[in-house]
N, CA and C atoms as an extended XYZ file, in Angstrom:
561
Properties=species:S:1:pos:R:3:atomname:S:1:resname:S:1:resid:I:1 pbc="F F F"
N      -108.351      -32.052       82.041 N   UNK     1
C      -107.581      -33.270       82.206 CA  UNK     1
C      -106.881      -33.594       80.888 C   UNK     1
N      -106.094      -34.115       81.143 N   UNK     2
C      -105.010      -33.983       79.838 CA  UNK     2
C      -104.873      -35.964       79.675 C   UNK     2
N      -105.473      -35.685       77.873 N   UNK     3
C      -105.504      -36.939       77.280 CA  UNK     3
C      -104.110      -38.051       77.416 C   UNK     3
N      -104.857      -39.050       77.699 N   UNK     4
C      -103.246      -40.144       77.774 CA  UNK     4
C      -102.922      -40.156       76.081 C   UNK     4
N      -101.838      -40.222       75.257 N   UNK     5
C      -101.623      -40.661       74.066 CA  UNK     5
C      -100.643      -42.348       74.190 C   UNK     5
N      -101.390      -43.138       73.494 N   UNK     6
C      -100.839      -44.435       73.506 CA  UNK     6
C       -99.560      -44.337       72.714 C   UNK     6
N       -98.143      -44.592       73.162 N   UNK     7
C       -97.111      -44.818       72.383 CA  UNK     7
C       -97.446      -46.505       71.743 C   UNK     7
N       -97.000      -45.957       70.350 N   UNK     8
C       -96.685      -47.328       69.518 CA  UNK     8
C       -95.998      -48.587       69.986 C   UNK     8
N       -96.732      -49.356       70.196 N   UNK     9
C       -95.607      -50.904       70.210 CA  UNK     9
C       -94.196      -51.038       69.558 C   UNK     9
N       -93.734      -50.732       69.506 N   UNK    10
C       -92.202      -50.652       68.845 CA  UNK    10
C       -90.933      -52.113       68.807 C   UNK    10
N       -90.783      -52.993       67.827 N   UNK    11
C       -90.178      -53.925       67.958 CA  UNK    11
C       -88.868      -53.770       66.821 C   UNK    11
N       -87.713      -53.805       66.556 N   UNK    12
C       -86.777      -53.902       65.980 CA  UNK    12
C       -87.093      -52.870       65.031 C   UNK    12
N       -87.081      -51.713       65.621 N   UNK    13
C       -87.718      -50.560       64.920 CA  UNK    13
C       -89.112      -50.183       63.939 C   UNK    13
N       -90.178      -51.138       64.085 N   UNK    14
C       -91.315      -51.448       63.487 CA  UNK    14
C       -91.879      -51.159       64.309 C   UNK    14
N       -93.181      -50.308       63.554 N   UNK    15
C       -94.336      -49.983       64.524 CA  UNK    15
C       -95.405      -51.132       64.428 C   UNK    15
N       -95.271      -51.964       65.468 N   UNK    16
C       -96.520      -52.964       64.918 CA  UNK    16
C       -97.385      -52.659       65.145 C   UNK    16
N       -97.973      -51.644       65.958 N   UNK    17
C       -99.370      -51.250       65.672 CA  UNK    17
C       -99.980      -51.538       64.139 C   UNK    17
N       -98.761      -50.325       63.632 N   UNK    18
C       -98.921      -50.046       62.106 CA  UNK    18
C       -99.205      -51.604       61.309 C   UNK    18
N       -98.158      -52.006       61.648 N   UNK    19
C       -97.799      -53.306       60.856 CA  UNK    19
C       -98.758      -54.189       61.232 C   UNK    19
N       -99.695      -54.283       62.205 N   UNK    20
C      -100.756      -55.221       62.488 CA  UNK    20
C      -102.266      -54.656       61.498 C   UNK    20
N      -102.168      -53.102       61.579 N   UNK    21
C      -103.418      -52.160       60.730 CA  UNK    21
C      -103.272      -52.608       59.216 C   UNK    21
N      -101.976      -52.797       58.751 N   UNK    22
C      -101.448      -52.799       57.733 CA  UNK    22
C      -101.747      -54.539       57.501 C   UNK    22
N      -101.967      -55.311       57.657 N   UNK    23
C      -102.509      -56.585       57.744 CA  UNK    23
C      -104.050      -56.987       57.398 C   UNK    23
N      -104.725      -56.261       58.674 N   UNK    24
C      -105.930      -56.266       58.658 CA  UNK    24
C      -106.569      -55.587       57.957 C   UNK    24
N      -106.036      -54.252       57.304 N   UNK    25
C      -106.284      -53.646       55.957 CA  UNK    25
C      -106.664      -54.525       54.444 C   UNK    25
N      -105.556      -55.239       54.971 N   UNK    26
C      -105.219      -56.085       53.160 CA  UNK    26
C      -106.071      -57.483       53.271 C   UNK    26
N      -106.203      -57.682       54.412 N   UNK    27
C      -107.568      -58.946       54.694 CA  UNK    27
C      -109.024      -58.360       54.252 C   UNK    27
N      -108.802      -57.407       54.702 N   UNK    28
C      -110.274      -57.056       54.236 CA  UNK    28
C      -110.542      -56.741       52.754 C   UNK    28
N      -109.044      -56.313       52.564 N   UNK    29
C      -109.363      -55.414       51.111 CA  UNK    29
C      -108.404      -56.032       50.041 C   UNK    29
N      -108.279      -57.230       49.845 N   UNK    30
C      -106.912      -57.768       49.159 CA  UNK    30
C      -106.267      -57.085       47.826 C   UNK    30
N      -107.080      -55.999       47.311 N   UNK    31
C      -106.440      -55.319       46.295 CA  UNK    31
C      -105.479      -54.403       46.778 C   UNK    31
N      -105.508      -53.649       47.993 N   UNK    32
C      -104.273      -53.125       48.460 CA  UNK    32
C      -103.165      -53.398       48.644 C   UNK    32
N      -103.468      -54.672       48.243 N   UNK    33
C      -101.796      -55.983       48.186 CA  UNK    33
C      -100.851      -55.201       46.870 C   UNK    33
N      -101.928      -55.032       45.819 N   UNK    34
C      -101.264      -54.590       44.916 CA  UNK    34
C      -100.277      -53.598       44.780 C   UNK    34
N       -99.027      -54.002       44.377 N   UNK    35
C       -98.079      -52.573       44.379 CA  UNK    35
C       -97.121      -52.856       42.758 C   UNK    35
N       -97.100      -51.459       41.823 N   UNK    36
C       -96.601      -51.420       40.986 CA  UNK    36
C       -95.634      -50.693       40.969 C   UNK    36
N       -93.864      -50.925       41.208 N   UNK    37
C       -92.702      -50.130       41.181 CA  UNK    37
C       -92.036      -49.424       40.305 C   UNK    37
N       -91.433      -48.688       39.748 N   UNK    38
C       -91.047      -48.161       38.094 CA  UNK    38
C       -89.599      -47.576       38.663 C   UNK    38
N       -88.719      -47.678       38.061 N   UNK    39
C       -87.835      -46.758       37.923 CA  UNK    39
C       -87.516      -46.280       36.319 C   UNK    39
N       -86.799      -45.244       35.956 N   UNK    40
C       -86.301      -44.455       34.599 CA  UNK    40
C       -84.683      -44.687       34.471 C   UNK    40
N       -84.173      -45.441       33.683 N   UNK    41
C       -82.935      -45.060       33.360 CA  UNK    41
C       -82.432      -44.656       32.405 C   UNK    41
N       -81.575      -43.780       32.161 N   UNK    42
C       -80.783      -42.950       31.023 CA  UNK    42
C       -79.444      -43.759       31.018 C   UNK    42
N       -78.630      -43.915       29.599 N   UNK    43
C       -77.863      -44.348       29.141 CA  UNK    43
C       -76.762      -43.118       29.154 C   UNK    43
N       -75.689      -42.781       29.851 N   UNK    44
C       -75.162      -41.651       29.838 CA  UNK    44
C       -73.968      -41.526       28.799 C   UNK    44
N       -72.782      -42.686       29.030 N   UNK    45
C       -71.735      -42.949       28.382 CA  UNK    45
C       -70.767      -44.422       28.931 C   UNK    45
N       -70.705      -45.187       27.808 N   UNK    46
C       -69.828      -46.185       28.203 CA  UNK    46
C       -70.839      -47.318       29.050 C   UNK    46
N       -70.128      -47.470       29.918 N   UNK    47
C       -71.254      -48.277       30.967 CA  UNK    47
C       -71.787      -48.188       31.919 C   UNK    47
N       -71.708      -46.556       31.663 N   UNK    48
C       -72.524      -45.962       33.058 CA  UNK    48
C       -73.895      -45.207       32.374 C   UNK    48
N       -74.804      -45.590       33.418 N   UNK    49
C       -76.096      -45.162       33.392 CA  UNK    49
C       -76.517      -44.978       34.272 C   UNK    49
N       -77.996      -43.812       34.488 N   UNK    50
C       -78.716      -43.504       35.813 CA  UNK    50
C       -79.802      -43.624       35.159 C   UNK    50
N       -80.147      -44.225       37.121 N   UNK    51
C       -81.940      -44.774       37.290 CA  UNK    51
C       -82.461      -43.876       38.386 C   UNK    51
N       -83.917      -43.494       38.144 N   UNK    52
C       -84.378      -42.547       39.094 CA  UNK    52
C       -85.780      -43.012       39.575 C   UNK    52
N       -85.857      -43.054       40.700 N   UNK    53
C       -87.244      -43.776       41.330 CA  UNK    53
C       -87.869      -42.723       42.558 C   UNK    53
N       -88.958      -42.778       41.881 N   UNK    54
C       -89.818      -41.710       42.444 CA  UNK    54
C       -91.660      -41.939       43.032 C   UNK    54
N       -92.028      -42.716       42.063 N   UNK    55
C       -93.231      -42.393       42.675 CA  UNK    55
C       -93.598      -44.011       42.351 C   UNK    55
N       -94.945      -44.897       43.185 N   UNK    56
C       -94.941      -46.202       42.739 CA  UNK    56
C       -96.489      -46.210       42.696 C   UNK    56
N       -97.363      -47.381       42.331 N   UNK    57
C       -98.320      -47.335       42.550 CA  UNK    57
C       -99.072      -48.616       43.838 C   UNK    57
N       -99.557      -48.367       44.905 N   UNK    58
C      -100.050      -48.980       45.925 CA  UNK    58
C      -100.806      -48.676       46.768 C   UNK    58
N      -101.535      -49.753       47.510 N   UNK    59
C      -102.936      -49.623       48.527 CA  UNK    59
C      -103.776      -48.929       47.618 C   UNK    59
N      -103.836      -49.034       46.263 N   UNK    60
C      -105.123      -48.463       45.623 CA  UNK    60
C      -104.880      -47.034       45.004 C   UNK    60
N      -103.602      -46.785       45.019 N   UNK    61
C      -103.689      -45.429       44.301 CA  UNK    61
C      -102.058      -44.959       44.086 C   UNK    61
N      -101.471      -44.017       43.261 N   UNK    62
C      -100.455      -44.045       43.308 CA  UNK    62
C       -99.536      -43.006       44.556 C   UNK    62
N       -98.751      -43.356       44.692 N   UNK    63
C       -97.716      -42.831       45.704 CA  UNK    63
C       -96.970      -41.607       45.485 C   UNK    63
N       -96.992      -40.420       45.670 N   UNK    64
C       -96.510      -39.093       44.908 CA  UNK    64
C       -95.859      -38.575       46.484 C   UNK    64
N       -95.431      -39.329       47.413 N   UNK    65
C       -94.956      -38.479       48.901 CA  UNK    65
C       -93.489      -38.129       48.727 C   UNK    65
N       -92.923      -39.033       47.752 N   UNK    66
C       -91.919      -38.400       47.557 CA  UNK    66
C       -91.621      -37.616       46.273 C   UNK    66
N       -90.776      -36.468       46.886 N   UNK    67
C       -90.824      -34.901       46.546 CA  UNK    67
C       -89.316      -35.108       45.333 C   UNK    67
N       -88.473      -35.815       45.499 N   UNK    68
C       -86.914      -35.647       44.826 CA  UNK    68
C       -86.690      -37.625       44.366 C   UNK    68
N       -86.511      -37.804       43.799 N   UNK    69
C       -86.466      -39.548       43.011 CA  UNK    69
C       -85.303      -39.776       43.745 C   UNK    69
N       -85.305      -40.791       43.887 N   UNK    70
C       -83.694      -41.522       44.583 CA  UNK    70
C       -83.205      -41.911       42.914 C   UNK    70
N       -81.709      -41.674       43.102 N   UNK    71
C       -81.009      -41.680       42.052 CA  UNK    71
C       -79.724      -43.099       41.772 C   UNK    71
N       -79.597      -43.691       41.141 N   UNK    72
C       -78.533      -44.647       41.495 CA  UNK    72
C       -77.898      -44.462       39.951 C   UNK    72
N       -76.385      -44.729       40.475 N   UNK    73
C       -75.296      -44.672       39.255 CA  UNK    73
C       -75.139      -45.891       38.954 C   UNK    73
N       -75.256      -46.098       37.852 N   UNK    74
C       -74.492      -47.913       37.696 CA  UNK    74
C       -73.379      -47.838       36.529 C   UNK    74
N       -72.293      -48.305       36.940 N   UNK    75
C       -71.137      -48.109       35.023 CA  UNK    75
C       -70.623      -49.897       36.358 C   UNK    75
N       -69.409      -49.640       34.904 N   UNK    76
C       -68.294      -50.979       35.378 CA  UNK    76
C       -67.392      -50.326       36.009 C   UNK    76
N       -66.471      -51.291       36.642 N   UNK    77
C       -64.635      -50.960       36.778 CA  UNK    77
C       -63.880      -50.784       35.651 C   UNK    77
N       -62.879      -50.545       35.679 N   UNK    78
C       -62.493      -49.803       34.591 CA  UNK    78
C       -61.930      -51.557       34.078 C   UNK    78
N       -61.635      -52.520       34.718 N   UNK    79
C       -61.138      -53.891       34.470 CA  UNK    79
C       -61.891      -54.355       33.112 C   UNK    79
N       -63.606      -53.838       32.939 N   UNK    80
C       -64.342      -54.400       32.546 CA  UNK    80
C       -64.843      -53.003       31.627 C   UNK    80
N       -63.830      -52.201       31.335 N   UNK    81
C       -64.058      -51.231       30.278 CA  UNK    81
C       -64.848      -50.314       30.719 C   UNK    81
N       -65.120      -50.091       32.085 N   UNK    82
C       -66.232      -48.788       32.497 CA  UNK    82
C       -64.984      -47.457       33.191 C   UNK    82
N       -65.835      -46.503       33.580 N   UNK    83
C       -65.464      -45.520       34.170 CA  UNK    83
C       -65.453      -45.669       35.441 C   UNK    83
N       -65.792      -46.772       36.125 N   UNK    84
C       -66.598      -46.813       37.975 CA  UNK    84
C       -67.152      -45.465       38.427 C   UNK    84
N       -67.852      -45.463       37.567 N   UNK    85
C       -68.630      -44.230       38.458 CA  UNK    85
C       -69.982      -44.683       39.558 C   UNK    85
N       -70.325      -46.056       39.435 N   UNK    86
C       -71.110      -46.679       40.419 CA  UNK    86
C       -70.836      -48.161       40.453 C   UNK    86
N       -71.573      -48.377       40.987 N   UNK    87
C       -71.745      -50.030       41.306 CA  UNK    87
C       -72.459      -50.500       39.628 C   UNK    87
N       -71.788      -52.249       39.514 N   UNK    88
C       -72.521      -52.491       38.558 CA  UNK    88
C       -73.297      -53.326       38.698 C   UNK    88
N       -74.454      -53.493       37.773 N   UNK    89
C       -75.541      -53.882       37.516 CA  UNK    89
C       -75.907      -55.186       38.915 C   UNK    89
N       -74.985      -55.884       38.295 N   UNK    90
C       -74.599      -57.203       39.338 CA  UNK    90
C       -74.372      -57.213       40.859 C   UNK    90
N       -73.826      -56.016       40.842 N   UNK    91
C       -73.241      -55.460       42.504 CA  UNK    91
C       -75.052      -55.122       43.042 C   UNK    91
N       -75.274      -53.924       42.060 N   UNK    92
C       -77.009      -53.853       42.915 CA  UNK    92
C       -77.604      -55.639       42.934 C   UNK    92
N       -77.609      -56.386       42.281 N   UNK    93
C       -78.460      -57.772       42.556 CA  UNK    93
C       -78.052      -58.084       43.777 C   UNK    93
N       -76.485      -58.058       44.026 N   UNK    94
C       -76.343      -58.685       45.428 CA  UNK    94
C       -76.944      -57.388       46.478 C   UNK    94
N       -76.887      -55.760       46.322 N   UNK    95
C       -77.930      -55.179       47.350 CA  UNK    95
C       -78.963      -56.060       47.163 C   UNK    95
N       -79.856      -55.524       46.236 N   UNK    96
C       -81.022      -56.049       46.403 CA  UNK    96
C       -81.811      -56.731       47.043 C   UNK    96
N       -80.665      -58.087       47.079 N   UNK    97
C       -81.179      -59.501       47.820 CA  UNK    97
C       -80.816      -59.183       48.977 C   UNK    97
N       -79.921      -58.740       49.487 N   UNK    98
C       -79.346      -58.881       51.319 CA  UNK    98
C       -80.172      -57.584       51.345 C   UNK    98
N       -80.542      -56.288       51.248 N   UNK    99
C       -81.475      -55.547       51.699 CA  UNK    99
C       -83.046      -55.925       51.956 C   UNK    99
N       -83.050      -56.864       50.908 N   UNK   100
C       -85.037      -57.436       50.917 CA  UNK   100
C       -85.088      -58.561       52.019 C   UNK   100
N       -83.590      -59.555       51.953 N   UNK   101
C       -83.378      -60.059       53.097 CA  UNK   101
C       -83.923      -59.760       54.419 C   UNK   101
N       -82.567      -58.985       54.718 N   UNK   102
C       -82.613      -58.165       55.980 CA  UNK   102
C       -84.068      -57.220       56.530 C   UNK   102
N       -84.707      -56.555       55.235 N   UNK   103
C       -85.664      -56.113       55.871 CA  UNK   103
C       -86.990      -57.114       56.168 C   UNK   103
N       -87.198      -58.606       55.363 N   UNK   104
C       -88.320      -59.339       55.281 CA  UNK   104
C       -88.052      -59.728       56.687 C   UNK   104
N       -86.729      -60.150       57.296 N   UNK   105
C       -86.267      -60.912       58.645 CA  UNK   105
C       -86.740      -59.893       59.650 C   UNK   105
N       -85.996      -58.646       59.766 N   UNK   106
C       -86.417      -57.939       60.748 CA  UNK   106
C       -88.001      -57.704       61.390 C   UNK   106
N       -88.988      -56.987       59.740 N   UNK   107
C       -90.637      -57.525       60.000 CA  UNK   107
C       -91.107      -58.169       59.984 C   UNK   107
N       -90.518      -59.451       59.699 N   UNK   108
C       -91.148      -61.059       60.456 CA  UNK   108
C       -91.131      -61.207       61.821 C   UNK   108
N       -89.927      -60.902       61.826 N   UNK   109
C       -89.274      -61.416       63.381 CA  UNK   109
C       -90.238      -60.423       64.522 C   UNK   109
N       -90.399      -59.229       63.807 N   UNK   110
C       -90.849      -58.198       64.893 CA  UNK   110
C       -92.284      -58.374       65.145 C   UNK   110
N       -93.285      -59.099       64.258 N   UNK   111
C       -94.754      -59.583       63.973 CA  UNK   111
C       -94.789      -60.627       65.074 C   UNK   111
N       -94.015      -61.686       65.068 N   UNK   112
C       -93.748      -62.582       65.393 CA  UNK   112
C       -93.385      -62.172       67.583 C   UNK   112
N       -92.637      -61.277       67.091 N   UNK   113
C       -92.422      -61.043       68.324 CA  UNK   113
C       -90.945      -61.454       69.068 C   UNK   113
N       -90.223      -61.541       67.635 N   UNK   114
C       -88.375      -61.847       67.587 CA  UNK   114
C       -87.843      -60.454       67.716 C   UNK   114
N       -86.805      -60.575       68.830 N   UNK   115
C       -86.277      -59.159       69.468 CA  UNK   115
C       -84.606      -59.272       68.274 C   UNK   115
N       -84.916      -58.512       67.150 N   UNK   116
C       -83.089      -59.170       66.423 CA  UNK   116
C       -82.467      -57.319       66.963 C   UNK   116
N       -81.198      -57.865       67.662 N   UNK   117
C       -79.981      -56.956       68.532 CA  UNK   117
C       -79.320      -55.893       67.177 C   UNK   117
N       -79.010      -56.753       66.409 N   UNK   118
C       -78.037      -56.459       64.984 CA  UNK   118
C       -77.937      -57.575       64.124 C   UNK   118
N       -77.957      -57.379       62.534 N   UNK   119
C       -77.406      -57.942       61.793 CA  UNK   119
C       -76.523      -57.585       60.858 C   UNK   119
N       -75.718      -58.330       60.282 N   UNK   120
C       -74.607      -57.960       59.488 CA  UNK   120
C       -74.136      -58.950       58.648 C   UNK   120
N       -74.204      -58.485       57.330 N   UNK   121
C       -73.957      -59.449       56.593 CA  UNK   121
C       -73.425      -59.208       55.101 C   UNK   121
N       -72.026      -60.702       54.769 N   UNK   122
C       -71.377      -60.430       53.556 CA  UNK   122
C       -71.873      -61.280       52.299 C   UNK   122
N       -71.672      -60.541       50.992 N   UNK   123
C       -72.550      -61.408       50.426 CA  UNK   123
C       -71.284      -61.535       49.302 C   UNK   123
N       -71.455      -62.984       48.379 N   UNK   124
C       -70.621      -62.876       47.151 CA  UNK   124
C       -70.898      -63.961       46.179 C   UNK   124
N       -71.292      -63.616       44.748 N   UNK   125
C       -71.347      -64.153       43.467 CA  UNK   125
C       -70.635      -64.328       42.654 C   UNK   125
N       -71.158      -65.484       42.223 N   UNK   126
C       -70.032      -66.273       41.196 CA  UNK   126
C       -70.289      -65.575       39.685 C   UNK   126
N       -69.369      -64.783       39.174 N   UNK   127
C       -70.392      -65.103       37.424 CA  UNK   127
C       -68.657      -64.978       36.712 C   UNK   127
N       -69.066      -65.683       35.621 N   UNK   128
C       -68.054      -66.145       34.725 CA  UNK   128
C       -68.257      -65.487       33.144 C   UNK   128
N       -67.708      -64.507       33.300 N   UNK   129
C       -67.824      -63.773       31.916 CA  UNK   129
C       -67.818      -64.507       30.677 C   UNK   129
N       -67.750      -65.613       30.498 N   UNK   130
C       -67.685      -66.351       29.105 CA  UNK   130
C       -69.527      -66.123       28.684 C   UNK   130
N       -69.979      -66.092       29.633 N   UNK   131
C       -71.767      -66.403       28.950 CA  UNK   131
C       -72.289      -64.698       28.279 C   UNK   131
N       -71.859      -63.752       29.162 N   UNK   132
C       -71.973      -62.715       28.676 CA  UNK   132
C       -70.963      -61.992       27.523 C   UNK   132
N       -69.955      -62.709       27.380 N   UNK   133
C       -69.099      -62.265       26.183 CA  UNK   133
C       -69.559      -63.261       24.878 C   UNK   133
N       -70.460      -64.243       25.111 N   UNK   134
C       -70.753      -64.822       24.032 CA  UNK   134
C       -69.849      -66.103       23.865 C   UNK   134
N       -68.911      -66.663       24.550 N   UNK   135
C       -67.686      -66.675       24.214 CA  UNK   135
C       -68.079      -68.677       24.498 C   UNK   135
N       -69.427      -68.865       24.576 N   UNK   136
C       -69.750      -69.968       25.746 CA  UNK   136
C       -71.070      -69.975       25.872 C   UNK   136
N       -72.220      -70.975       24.985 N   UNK   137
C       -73.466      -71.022       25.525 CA  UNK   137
C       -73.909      -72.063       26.759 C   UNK   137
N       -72.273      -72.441       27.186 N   UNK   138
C       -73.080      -73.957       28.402 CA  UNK   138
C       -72.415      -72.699       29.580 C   UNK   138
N       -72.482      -71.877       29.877 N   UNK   139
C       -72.186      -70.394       30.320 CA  UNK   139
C       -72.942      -69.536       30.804 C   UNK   139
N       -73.516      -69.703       31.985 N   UNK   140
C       -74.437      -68.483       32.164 CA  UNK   140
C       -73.994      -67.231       31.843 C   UNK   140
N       -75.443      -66.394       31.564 N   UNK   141
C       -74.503      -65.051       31.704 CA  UNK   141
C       -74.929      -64.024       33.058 C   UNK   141
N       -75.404      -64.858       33.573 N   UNK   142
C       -75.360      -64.186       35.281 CA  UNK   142
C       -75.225      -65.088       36.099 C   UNK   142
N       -74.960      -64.380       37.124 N   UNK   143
C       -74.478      -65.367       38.616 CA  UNK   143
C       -74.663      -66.630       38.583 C   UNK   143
N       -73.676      -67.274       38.998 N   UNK   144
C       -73.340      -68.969       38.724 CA  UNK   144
C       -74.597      -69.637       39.889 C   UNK   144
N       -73.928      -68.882       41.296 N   UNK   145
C       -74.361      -69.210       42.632 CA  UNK   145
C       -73.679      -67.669       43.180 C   UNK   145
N       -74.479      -67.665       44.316 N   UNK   146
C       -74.652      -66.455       45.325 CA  UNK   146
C       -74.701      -67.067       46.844 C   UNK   146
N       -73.643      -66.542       47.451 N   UNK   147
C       -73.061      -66.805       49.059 CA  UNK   147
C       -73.674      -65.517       50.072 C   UNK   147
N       -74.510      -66.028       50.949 N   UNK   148
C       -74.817      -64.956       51.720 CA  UNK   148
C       -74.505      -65.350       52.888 C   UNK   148
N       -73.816      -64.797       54.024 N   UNK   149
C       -73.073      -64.919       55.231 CA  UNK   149
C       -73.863      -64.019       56.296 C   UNK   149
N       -75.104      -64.388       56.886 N   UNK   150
C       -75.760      -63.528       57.828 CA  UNK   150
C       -74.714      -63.634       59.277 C   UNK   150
N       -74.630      -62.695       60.318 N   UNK   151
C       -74.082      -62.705       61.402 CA  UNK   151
C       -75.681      -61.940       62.091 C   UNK   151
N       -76.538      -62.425       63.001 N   UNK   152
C       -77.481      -61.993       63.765 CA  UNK   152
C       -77.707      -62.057       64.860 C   UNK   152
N       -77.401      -61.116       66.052 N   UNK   153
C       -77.903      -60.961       67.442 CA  UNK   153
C       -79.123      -61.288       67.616 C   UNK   153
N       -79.465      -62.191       68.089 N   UNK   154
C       -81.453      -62.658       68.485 CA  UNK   154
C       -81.063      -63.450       68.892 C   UNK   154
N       -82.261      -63.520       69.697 N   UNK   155
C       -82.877      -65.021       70.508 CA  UNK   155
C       -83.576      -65.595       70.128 C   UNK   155
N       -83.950      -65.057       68.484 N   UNK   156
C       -85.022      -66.038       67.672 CA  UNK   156
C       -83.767      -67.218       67.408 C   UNK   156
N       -84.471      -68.140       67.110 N   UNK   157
C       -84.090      -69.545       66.548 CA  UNK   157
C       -83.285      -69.701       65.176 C   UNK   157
N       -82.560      -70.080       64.488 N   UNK   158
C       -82.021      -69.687       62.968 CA  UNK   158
C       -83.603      -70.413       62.310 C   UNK   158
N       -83.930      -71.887       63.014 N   UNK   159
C       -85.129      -71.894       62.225 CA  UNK   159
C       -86.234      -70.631       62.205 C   UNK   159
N       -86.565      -70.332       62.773 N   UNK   160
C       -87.796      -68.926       62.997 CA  UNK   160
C       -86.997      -67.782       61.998 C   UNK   160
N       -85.300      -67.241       61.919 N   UNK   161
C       -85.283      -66.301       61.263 CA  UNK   161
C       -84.870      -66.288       59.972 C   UNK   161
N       -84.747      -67.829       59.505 N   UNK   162
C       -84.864      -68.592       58.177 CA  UNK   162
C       -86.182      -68.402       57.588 C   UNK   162
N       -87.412      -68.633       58.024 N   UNK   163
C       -88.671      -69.140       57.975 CA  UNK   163
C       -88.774      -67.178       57.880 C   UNK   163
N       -88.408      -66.632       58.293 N   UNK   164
C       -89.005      -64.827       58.009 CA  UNK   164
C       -88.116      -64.235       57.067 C   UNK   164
N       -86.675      -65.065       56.463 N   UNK   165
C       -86.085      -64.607       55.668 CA  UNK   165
C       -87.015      -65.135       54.260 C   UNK   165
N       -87.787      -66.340       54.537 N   UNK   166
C       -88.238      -66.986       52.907 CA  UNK   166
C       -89.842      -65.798       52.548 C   UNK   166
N       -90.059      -64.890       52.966 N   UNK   167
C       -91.198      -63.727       52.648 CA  UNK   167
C       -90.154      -62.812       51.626 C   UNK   167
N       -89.152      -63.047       51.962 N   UNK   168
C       -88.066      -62.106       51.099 CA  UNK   168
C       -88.943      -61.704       49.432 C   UNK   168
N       -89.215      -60.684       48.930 N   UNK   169
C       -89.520      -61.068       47.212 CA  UNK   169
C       -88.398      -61.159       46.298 C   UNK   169
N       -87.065      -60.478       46.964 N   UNK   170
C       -86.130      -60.955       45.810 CA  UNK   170
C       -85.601      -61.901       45.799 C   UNK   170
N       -85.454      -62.214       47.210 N   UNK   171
C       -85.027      -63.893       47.672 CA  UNK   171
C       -85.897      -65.049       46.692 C   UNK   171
N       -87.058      -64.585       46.896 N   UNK   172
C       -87.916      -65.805       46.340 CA  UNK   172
C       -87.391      -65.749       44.416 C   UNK   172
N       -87.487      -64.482       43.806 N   UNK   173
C       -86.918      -64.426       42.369 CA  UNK   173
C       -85.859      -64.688       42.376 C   UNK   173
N       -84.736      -64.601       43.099 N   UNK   174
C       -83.582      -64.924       42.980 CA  UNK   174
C       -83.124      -66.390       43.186 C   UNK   174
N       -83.597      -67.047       43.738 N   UNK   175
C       -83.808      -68.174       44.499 CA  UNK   175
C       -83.903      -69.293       44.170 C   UNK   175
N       -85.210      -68.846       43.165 N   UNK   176
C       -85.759      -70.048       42.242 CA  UNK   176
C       -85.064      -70.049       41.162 C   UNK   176
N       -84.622      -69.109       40.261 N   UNK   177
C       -83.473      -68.961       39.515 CA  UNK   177
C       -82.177      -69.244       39.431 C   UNK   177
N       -81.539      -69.707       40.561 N   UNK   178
C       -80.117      -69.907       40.527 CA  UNK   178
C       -80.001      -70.073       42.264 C   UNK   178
N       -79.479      -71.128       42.656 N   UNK   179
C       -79.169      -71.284       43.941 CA  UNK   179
C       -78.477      -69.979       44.793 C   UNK   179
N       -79.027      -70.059       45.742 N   UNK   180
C       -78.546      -68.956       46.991 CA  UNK   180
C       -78.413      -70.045       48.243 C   UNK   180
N       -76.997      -69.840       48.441 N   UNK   181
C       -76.332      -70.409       49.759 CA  UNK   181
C       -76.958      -69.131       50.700 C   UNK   181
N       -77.262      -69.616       51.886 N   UNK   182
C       -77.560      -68.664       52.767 CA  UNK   182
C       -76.609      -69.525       53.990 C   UNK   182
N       -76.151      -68.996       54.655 N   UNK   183
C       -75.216      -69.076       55.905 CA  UNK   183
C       -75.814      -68.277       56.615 C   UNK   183
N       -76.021      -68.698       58.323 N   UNK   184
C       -76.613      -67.633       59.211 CA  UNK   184
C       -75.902      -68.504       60.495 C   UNK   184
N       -75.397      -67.246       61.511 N   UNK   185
C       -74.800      -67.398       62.607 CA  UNK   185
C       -75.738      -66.629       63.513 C   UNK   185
N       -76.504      -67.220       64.272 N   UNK   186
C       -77.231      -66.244       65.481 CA  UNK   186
C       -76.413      -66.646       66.305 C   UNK   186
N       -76.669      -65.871       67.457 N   UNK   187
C       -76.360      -65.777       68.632 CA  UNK   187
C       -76.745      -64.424       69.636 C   UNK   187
């Protein structure tokens, strides 16, 4: 007789099986909470530099599954004296935040038991080069304020996918640091 195999619960591409094991793991064991991230960057020329991220440390031990480091370019536009050979510094902050976003919303929502269709979303920061040219100490020298424009298919509530966007961790560092407009259109 041939064994039944249980397919995974599957919600907005999350295995909540997993994601429920992965809970009850860290209740029992709260040091598996712990996670330590590293990346390496080299100074190449001008204002471009590479960062390489490879291995982290978490659930109690370090992480070696990946085989090749993810690599990211960062320089300026050439406006701002770089080569553009990547995104700069500033450009990754705004990834950062709408990726930690987007993914804290989706595994909330999916725990929760929020079905999200698609999201899509534009993001844009203020920064005023006087604080970083020196030129101006009542001047920040990063982002003034940060505009995030969610567009989200669900039938969750904007309150419910507000409330799973605030687990965000860069949201929360970013957040408390300098205002973030968040805009969200469900439907």
């Amino acid at each position: 007789m041939l064994e039944q195999v249980k397919k995974p619960t599957m919600r907005n591409g999350v295995n909540i099986d997993d994601l429920m094991a992965t809970i009850s793991a860290v209740q029992q064991d709260p040091s598996l909470a712990q996670f330590r991230f590293s990346a390496q960057n080299q100074w190449l020329d001008c204002g471009h530099n590479r960062s390489a991220i490879k291995a982290f440390y978490g659930c109690g031990a370090m992480d070696t599954s990946r085989t090749v480091p993810f690599t990211l370019e960062a320089d300026e536009p050439a406006v701002l004296l770089g080569t553009d050979k990547g995104a700069n510094p500033v450009e990754y902050v705004l990834h950062a935040l709408v990726s930690c976003m987007t993914t804290s919303m989706v595994y909330h929502a999916a725990a929760r038991g929020i079905e999200i269709e698609s999201v899509s979303t534009s993001l844009e920061g203020d920064l005023d080069l006087q604080g970083f040219l020196g030129l101006s100490d009542d001047v920040r020298k990063g982002y003034s304020n940060i505009r995030v424009n969610m567009d989200v298919a669900s039938k969750g509530s904007e309150q419910d996918l507000r409330e799973c966007i605030s687990f965000s961790p860069v949201y929360e560092m970013i957040s408390r640091s300098l205002p973030v407009e968040l805009k969200m259109h469900v439907h």
